[in-house]
SELOFI-898152 format. One record per residue: residue in three letters; x, y, z of N, C-alpha, C in turn. Coordinates in steps of 0.05 Angstrom, whole numbers, padded with zeros to 5 digits, always signed. Layout:
N
ALAXYZXYZXYZ...
END
This chain:
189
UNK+00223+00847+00127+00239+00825+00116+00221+00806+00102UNK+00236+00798+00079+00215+00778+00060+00221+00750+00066UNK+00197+00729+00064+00213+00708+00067+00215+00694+00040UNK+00226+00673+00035+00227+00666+00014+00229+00633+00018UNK+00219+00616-00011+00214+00592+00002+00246+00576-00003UNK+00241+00556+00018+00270+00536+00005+00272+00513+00012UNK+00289+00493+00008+00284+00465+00007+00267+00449+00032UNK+00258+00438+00035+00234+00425+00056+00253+00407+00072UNK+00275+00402+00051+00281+00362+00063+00306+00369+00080UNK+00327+00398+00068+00362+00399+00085+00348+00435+00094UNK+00346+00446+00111+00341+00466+00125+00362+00478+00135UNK+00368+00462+00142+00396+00468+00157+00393+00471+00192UNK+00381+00452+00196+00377+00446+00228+00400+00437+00245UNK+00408+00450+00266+00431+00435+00279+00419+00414+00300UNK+00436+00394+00288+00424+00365+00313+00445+00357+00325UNK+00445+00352+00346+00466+00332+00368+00473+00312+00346UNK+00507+00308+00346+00511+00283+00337+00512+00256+00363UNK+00505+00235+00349+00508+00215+00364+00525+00185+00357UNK+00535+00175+00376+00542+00152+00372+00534+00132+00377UNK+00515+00119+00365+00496+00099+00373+00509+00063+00376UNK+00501+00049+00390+00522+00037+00397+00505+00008+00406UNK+00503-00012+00394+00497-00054+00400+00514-00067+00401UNK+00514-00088+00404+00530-00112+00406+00523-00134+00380UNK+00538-00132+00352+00532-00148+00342+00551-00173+00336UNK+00539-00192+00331+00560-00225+00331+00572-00215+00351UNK+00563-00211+00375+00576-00212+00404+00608-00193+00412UNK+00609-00163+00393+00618-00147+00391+00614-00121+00388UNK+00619-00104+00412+00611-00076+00406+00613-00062+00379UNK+00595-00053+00374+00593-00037+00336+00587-00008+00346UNK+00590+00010+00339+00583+00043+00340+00573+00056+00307UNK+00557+00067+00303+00550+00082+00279+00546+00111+00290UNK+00556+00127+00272+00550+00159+00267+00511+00155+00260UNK+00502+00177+00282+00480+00187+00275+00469+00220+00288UNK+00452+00224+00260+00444+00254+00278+00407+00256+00275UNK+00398+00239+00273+00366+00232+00280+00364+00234+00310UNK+00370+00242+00326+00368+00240+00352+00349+00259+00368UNK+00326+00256+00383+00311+00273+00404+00300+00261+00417UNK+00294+00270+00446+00295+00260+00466+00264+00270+00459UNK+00246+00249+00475+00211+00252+00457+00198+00245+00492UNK+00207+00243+00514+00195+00237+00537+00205+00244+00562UNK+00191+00256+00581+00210+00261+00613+00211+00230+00625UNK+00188+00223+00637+00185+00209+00655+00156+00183+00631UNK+00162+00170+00635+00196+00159+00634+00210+00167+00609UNK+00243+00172+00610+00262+00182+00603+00261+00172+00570UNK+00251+00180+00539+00258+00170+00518+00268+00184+00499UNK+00281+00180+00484+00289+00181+00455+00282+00168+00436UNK+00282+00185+00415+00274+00171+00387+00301+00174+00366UNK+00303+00147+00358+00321+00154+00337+00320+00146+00308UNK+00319+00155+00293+00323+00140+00268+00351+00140+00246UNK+00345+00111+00244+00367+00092+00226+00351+00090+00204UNK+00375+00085+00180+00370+00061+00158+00366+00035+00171UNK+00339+00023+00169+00334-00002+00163+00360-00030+00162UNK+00376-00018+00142+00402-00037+00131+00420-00032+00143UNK+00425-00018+00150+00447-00007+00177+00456-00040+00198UNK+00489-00046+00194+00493-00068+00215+00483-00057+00240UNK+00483-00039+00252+00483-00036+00274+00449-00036+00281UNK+00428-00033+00265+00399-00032+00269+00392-00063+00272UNK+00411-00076+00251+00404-00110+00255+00411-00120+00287UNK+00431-00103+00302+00438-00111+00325+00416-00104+00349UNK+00416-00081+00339+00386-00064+00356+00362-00085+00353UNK+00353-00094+00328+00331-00108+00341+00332-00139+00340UNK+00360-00147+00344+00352-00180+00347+00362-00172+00390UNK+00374-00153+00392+00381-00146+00421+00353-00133+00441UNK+00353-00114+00428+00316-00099+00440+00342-00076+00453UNK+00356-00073+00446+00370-00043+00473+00398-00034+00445UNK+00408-00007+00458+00425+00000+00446+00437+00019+00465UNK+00451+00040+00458+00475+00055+00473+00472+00085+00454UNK+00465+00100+00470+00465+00138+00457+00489+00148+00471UNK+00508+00153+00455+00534+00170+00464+00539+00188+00451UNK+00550+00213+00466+00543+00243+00461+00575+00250+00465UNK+00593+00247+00438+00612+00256+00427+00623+00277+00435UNK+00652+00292+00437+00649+00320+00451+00670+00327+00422UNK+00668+00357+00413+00676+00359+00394+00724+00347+00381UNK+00731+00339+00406+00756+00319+00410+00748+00298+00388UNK+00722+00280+00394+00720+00265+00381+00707+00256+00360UNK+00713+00287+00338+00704+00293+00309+00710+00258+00290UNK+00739+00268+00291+00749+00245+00278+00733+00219+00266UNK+00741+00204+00297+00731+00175+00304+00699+00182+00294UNK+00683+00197+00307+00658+00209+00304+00651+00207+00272UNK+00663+00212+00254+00654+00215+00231+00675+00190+00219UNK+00693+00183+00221+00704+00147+00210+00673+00133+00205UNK+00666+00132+00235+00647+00111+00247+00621+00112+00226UNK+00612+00139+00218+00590+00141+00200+00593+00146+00176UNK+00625+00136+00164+00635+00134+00143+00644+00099+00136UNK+00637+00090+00158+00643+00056+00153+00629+00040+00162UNK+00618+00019+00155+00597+00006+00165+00614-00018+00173UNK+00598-00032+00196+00609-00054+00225+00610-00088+00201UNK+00595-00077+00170+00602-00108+00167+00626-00103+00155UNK+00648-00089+00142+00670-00088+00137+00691-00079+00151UNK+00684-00067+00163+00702-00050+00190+00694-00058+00218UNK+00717-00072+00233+00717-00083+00263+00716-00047+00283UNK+00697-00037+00289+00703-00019+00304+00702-00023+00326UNK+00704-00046+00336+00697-00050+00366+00723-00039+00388UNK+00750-00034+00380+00766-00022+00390+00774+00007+00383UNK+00755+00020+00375+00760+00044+00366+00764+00064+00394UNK+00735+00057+00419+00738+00066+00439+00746+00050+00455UNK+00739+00064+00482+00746+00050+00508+00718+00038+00513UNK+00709+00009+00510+00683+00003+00522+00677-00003+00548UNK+00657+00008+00554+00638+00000+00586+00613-00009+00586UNK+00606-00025+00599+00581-00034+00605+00565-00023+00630UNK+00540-00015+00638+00527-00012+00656+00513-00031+00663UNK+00494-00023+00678+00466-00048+00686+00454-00060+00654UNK+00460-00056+00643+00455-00066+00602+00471-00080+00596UNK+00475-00115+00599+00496-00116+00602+00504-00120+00568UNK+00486-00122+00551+00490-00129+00518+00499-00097+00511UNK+00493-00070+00524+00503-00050+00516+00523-00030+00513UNK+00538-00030+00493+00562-00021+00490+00559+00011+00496UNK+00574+00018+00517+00577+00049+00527+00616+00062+00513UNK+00612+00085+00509+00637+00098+00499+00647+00111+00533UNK+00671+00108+00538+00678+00113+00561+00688+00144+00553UNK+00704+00154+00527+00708+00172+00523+00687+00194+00522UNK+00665+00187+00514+00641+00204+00505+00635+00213+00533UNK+00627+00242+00533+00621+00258+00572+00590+00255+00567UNK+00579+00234+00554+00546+00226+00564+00540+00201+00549UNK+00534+00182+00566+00517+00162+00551+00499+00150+00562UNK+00479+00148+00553+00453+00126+00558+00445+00097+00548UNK+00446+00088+00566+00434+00061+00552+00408+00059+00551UNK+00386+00048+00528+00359+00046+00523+00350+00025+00519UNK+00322+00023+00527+00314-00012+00513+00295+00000+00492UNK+00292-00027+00475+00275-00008+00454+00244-00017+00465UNK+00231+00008+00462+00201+00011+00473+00181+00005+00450UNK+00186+00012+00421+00176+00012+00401+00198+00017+00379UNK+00196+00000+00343+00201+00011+00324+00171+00022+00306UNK+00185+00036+00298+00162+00038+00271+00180+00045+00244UNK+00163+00037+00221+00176+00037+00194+00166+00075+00188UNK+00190+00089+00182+00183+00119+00171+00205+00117+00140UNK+00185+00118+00117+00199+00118+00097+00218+00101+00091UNK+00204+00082+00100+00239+00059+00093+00250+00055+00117UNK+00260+00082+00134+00280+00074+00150+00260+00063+00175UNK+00276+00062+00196+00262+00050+00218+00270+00074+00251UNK+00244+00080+00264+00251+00096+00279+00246+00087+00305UNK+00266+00086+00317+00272+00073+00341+00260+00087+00380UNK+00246+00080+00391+00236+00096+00415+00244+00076+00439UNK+00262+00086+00446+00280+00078+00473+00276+00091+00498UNK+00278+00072+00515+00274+00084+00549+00294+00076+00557UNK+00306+00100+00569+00327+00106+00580+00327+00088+00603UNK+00345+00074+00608+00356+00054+00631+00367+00062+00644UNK+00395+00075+00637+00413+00078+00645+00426+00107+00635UNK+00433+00122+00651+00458+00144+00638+00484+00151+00658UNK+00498+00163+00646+00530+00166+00650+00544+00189+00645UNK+00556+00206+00670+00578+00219+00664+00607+00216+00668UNK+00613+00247+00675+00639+00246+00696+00634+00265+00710UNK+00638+00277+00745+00633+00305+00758+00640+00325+00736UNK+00660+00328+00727+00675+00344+00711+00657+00353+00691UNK+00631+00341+00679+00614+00353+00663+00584+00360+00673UNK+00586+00365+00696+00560+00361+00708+00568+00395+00722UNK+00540+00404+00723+00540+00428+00741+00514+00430+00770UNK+00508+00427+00786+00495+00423+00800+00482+00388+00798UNK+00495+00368+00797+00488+00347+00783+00481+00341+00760UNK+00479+00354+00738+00462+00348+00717+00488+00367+00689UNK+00478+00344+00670+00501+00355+00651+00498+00377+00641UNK+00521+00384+00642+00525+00412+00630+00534+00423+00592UNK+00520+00423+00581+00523+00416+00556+00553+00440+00540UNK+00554+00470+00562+00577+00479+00559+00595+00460+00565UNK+00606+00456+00578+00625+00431+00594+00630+00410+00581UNK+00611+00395+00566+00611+00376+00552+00627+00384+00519UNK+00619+00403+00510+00632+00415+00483+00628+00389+00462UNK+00595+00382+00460+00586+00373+00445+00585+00378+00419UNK+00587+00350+00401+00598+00357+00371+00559+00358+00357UNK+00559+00377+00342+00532+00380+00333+00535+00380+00291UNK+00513+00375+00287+00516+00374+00257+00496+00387+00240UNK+00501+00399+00215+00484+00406+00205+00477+00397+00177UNK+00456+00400+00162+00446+00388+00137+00429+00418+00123UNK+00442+00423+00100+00452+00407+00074+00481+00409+00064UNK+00497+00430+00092+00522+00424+00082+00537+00401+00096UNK+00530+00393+00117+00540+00368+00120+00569+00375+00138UNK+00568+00397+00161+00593+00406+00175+00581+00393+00204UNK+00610+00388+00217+00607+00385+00242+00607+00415+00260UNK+00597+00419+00275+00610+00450+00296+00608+00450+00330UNK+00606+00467+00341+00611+00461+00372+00590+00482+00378UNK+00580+00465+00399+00554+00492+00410+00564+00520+00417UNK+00543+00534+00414+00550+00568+00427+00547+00574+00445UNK+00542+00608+00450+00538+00616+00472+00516+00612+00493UNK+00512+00614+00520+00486+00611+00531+00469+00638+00530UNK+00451+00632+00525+00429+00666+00515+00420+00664+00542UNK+00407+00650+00555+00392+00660+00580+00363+00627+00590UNK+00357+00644+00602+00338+00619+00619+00315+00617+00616UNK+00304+00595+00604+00284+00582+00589+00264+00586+00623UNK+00239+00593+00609+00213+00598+00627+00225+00617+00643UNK+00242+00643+00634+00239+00662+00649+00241+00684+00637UNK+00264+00682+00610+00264+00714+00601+00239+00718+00597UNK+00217+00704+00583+00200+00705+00568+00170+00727+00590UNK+00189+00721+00612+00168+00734+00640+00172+00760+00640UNK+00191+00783+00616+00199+00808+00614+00183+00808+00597UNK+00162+00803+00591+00140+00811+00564+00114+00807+00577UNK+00105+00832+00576+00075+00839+00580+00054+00813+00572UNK+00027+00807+00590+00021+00782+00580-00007+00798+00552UNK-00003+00823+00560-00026+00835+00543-00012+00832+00515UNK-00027+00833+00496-00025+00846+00464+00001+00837+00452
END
């Protein structure tokens, strides 16, 4: 098989979408984003990156914390409104059902089957935008998405996205178990 070269910048990577989520002028705001990876175990982080200009980045850093909520593919819709409208023209603060945890400035989606609340640990400037590294404070389910305690990302029927066509879709099948198939292969040659 040949390979052949092709664009560097849209690949077509599937990323978790997210609903990222502050309190600005003392009102929950939510933005569509799909910059999202989790970059730490212990302690627990993510990195995200925003536009710079983004209402909701101005909230993030006059606050220091924000809200990672993990959409299930139900909530395409709202999910893509939200990163079709920005919080200084559009009141989204009743779009969901809001909750607060131990954060108390951070706006959690009660609909979403995962969310975390973060403080921010570091920005840095990447190309303009600004990339955000949060420690996880806080996270959130329901039993109903959890399988031996811990979420179950079948269960969840997470909305994922891809670039350069710009579709939402729903995760697939499970292939098998990380640090083990890999133990059916000879360690020789």
């Amino acid at each position: 098989m040949k390979k052949i070269s092709i664009n560097t910048s849209n690949f077509g990577y599937p990323m978790p979408i997210v609903l990222i989520g502050t309190e600005v002028q003392e009102k929950p705001n939510f933005m569509t984003a799909a910059w999202m990876t989790h970059v730490n175990l212990e302690p627990s982080m993510l990195a995200v990156c925003l536009s710079r200009d983004h209402f909701t980045s101005g909230g993030i850093r006059e606050n220091k914390t924000f809200s990672v909520n993990f959409p299930y593919t139900s909530l395409a819709i709202k999910t893509d409104f939200c990163g079709m409208n920005s919080g200084k023209e559009t009141d989204k603060s009743t779009l969901f059902t809001v909750f607060h945890g131990k954060l108390k400035n951070v706006p959690l989606i009660e609909e979403c089957p995962l969310c975390v609340g973060c403080t921010v640990s570091n920005i840095y400037s990447v190309a303009g935008d600004m990339l955000l590294i949060g420690e996880v404070v806080e996270a959130y389910s329901e039993e109903k998405y959890l399988t031996q305690g811990s979420p179950d990302v079948k269960k969840m029927n997470l909305l994922i996205f891809t670039m350069p066509d710009n579709r939402y879709w729903s995760l697939g099948e499970y292939v098998g178990q990380a640090w083990e198939m890999g133990k059916t292969l000879p360690k020789e040659g």
